[in-house]
LUMVO-716791 format. One record per atom (N, C-alpha, C, O): x, y, z. Coordinates in steps of 0.02 Angstrom, whole numbers, plus 50000, padded with zeros to 5 digits. Example, Ala and Ser with C-alpha at 12.3 -4.5 7.8 and 13.67 -1.06 7.14 Angstrom:
# LUMVO-716791
506604971650390 506154977550390 506604983550390 507124983450423 506424988850354 506844994750357 506455000250394 506705005750402 
END
This chain:
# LUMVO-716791
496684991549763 497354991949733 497774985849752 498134983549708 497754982649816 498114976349842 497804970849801 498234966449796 497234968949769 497074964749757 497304964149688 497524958649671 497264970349635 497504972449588 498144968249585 498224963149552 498664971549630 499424971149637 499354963749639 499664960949593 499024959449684 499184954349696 498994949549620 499344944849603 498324951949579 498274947749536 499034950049468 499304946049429 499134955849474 499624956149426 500304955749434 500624959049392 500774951349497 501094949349533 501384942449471 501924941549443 500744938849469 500924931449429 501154932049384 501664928649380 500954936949314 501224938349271 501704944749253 501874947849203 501824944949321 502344950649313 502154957249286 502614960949269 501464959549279 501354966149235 501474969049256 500994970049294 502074974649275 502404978849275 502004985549290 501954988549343 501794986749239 501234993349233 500844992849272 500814996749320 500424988049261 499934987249319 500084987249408 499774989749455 500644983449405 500974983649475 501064993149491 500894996049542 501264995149449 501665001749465 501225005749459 501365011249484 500515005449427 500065009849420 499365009349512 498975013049542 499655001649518 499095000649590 499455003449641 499225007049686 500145001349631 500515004949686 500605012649681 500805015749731 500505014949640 500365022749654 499945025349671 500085030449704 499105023649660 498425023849681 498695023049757 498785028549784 498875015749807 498745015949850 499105019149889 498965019449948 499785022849857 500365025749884 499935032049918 499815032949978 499705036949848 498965041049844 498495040349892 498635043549943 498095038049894 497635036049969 497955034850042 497625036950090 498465032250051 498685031650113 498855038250126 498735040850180 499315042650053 499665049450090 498705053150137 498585056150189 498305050550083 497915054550100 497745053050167 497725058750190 497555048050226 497515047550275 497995045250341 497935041650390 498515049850308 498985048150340 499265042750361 499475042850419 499325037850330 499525031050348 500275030950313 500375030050253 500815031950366 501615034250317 501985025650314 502385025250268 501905020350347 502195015050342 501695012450264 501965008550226 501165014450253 500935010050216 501045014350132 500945012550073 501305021250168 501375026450101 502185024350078 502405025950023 502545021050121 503145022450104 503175014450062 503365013950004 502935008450107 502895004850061 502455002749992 502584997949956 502095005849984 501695006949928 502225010649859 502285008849801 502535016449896 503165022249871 503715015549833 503845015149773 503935011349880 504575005949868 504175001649818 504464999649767 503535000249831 503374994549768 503445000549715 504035001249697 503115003949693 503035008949626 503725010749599 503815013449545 504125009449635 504965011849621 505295005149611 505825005149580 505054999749632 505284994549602 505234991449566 505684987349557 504644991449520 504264986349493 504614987749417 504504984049370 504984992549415 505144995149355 505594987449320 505524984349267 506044986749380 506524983149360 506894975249402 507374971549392 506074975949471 506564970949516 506394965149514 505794964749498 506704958849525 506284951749500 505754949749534 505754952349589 505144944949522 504834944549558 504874942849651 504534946049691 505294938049668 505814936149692 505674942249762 505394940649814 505994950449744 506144954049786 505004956249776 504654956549827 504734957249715 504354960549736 503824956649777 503454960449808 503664948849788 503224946249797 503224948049882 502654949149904 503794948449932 503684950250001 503534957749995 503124958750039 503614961449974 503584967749966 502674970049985 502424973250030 502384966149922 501534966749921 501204962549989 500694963950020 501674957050000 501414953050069 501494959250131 501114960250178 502054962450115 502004968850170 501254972150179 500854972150226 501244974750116 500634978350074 500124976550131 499874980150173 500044968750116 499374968850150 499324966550219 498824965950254 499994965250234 499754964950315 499774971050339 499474970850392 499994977550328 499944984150322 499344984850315 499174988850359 498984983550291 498214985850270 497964981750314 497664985750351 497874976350338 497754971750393 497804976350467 497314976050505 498104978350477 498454981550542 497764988350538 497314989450579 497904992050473 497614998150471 496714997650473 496325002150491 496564990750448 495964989350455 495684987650551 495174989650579 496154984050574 496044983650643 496014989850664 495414990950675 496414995850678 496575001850662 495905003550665 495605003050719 495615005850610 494825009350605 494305007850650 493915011150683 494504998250635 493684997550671 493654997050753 493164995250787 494364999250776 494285000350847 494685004950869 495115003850911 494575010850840 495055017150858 494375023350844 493945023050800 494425027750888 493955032750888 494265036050834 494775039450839 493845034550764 493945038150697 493885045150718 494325048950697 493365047750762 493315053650734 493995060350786 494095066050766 494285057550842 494865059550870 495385059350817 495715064450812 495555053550768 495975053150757 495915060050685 496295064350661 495485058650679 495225065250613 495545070150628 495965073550600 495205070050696 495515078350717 496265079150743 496525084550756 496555072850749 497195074950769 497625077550682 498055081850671 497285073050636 497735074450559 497665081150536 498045084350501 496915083450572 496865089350518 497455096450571 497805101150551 497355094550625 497865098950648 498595100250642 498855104950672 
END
């Protein structure tokens, strides 16, 4: 979905922006990741109408967010953390 967002960033596609950012809004709720749900939430609510200008740091959030969450996995006992969400 970030890569998506990022290629349709240049030409401004709108839809496309607002349709990746809801997918990944979607997946993060699903593993609990709320900094990366909320900004995912702010791109999909913006893209309607904001200039590129405001949205281009927005997606740079995006992915150092996903950066963080990737460090995150590959050195965090996945399967503790499983069990802390499902409780």
């Amino acid at each position: 979905a970030l890569g998506e967002m990022q290629r349709a960033l240049p030409a401004l596609d709108r839809e496309r922006l607002r349709r990746s950012a809801h997918k990944l809004r979607g997946a993060s709720e699903n593993i609990g990741a709320s900094r990366l749900r909320d900004l995912a939430a702010l791109v999909e609510s913006e893209t309607a109408a904001a200039p590129v200008e405001r949205l281009t740091p927005l997606i740079a959030s995006l992915s150092t967010e996903l950066a963080e969450l990737d460090v995150f996995f590959s050195t965090a006992d996945v399967a503790t953390f499983s069990r802390q969400l499902a409780s």
